[in-house]
N, C-alpha and C positions, 0 to 999 in steps of 0.2 A: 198633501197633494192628492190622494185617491179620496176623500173626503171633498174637495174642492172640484178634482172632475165628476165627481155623483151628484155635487151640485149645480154641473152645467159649467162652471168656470172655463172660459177658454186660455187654459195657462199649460207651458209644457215645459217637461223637465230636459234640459241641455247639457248638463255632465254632474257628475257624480261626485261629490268631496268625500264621502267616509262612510265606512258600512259600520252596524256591530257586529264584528268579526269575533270570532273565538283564537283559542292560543296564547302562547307567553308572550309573544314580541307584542297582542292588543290589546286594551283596555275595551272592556264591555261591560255595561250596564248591570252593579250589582244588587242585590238585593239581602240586606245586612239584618239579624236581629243578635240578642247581648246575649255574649259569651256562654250564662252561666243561666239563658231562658231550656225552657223543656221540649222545645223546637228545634228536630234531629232533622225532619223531612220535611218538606209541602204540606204532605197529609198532616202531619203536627199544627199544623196554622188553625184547622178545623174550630169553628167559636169565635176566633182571634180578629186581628183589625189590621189590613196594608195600606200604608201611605204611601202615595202616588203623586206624582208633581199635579194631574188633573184629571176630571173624566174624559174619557175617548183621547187621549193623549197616548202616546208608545209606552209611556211608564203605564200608563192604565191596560194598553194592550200585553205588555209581557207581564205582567203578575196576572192578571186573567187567563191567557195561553196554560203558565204555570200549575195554575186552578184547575185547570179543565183537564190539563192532563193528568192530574190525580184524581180525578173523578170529586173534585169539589167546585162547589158551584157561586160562583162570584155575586157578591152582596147579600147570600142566605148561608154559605156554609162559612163564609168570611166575608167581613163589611169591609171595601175598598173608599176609604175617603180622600180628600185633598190637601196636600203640605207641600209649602215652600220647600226647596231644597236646601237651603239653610237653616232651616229647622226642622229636617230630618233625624240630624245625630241625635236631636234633644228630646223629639219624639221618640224615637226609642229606646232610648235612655231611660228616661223616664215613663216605660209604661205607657206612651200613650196611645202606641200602635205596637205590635209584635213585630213588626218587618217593615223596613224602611227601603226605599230605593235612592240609590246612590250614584252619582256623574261624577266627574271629574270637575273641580281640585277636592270636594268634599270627600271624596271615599279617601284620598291619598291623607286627607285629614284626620279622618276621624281612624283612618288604619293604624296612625301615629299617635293617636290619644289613646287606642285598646279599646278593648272591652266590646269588642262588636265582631261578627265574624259573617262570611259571606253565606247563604242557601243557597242561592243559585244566581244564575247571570241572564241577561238577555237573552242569548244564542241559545243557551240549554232551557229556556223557557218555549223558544218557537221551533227550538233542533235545525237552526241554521244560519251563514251570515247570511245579514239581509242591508240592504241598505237604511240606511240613518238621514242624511242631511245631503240634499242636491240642490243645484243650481238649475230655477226655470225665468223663465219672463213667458210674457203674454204674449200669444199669440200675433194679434194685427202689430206688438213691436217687432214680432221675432220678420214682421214680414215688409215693415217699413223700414227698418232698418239692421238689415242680416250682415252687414260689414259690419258695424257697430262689433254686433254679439259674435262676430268670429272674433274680430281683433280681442275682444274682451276674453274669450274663452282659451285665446292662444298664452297673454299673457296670465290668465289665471293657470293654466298646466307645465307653463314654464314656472311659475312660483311655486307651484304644490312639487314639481322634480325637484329643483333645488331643496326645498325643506327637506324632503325625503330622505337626500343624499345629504343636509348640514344638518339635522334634528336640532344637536345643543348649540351652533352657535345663531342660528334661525330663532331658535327662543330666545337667546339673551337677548338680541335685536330686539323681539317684539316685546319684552319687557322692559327693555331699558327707554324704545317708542311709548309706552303709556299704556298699550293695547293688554297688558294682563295685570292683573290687581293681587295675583297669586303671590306669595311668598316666593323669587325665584329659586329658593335650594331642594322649593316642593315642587312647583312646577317642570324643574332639570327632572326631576325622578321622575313623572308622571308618565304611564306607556299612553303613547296616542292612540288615537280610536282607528279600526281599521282605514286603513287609505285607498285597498280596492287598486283600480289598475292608474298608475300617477298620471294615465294619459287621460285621465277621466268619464272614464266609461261607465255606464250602469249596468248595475246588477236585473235586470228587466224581470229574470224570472223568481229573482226572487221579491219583488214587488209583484208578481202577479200571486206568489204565495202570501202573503198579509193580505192582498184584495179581496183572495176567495175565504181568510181566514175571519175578515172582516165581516163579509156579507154572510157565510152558511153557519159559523160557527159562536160571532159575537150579537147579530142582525143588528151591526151601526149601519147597514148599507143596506137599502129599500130593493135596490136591485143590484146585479154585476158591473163593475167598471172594465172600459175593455182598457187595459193596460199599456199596451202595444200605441194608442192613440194618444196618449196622455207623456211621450219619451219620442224625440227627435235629438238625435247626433249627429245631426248632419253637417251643425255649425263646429265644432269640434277640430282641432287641426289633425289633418291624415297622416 
């Protein structure tokens, strides 16, 4: 989204599905290398090789964040390249990066096979939750048709409460629908990703933090996105 408004895109974000939050009750983006490698800390990566789902991607942004705050410097003090995420565990398994990043169902996967253990996580990469994955439409839609996107947004936060409050029997549903390809006795275990506020609110300032982290500190951004312009909740039920 902050990528697409620096491009001009007239598209705006409308509610909020999941942040990566920190804590035990969420799951946030980990960053895994093997058991028995000589990588205690960050600084340890120094030389070494991260795999990322792609460049300028969030997995590209929190192991860079990670970099920086150890005072190492991304693609010279470690080469940041691109891996599927089902062929993460094998990457580093085998050598073929030092640190892998990890999503859900593969971390809950490869946690069960061993031999991998976590560095650090998203949140402790940027030191905060931030949002992850929002709901936007375009603009001249949001304004042809704003009944549409309320109705749509009302029954999306009455789904996301219900989840909230039925977790496992909300999954077996959408498993036994088709809608997940997960083994469901791994998927039951999986903690979800933050959920943020179920009435679907956005985290605004913490997207104004990756905006300014984007432009001053990675320069994927030519200039500042104003933040504020790119988030309307007005369609939203009150």
């Amino acid at each position: 989204m902050i990528f697409a408004r620096a491009q001009g895109l007239d598209i705006k974000i409308t509610a909020g599905i999941c942040l990566e939050a920190g804590g035990k009750d969420w799951f946030t983006t980990a960053y895994m290398v093997k058991d028995d490698a000589p990588v205690k800390s960050v600084k340890d990566l120094k030389g070494g090789t991260a795999g990322v789902l792609g460049f300028k991607t969030a997995t590209d942004l929190w192991v860079r964040a990670a970099l920086l705050k150890r005072r190492l410097v991304p693609d010279k003090d470690v080469k940041v390249v691109p891996i599927a995420f089902p062929a993460m565990g094998v990457a580093v398994r085998s050598d073929k990066v030092n640190l892998g990043t990890f999503v859900e169902p593969f971390y809950s996967a490869e946690v069960a096979r061993g031999g991998l253990r976590t560095l650090f996580t998203a949140v402790k990469a940027v030191g905060y939750d931030h949002e992850l994955l929002d709901v936007w439409f375009g603009e001249r839609f949001l304004k042809a048709q704003p009944d549409a996107v309320r109705a749509f947004l009302a029954d999306y936060v009455a789904v996301t409460r219900y989840y909230l409050a039925n977790t496992a029997q909300a999954k077996r549903d959408l498993h036994k629908a088709g809608f997940v390809r997960t083994p469901l006795e791994i998927y039951l275990k999986e903690r979800r990703l933050g959920s943020g506020n179920p009435g679907g609110r956005v985290d605004v300032a913490s997207l104004k933090k990756l905006a300014v982290f984007m432009h001053e500190k990675l320069g994927w951004l030519e200039k500042p996105v104003n933040v504020d312009e790119m988030v309307d909740l007005e369609y939203l039920p009150r």
